[in-house]
C-alpha positions in Angstrom: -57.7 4.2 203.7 -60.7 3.0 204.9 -63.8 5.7 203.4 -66.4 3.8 205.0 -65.2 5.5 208.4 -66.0 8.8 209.1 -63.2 9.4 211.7 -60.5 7.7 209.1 -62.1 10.5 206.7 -62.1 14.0 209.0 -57.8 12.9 209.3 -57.2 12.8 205.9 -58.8 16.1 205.3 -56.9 17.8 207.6 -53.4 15.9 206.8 -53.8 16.6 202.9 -56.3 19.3 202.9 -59.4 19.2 200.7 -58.2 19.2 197.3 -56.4 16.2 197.5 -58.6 14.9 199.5 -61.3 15.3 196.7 -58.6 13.4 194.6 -58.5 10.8 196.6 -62.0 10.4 196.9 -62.8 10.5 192.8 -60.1 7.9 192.8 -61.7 5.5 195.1 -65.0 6.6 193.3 -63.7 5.4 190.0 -62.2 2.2 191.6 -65.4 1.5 193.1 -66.9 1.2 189.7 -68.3 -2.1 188.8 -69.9 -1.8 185.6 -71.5 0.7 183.5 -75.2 0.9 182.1 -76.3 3.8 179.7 -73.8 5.6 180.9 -74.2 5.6 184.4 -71.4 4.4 186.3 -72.8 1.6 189.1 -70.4 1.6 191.9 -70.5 -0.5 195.4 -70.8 1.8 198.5 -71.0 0.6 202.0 -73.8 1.9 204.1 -75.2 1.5 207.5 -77.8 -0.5 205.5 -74.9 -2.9 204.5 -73.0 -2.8 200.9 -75.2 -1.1 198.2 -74.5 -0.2 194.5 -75.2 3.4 193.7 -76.4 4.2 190.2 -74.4 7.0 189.2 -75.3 11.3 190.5 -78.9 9.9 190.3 -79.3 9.6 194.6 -80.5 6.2 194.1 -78.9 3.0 195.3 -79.8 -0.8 195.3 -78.9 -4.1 197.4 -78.1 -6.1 194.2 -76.6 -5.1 191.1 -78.4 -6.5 188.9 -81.2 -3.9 190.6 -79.2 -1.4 190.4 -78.8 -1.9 186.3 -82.2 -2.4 185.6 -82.3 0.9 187.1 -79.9 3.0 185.5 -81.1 1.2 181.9 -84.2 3.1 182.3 -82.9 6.7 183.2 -81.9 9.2 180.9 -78.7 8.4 179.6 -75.5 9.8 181.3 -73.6 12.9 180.1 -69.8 12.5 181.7 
């Protein structure tokens, strides 16, 4: 499955409906994980601004991860 196309995405939906498809998703999520940092899961994402890490439900993503760490080291700390 490739999630970084938005066509590839809309077929899945409708082959599995959006339950599963919200499984899927969370499991790529979690696969996408690189590294945690005060609790916030750092995860790559690809972007139209090229391959990013997103620092956990903050909104806020970086072009390295060591950015991206720095980051989520001085946020809150994450509930799961």
């Amino acid at each position: 499955m490739n999630w970084d196309d938005p066509a590839a995405r809309a077929r899945l939906i409708e082959q599995v409906g959006a339950d599963e498809y919200n499984r899927r998703l969370r499991e790529h999520q979690e696969a996408s994980v690189v590294s945690i940092v005060n609790g916030h899961k750092i995860r790559r994402v690809n972007s139209r601004f090229g391959r990013l890490f997103m620092v956990g439900d903050t909104g806020t993503a970086f072009s390295t991860q060591g950015e991206a760490e720095r980051f989520a080291s001085e946020q809150e700390p994450a509930c799961d």
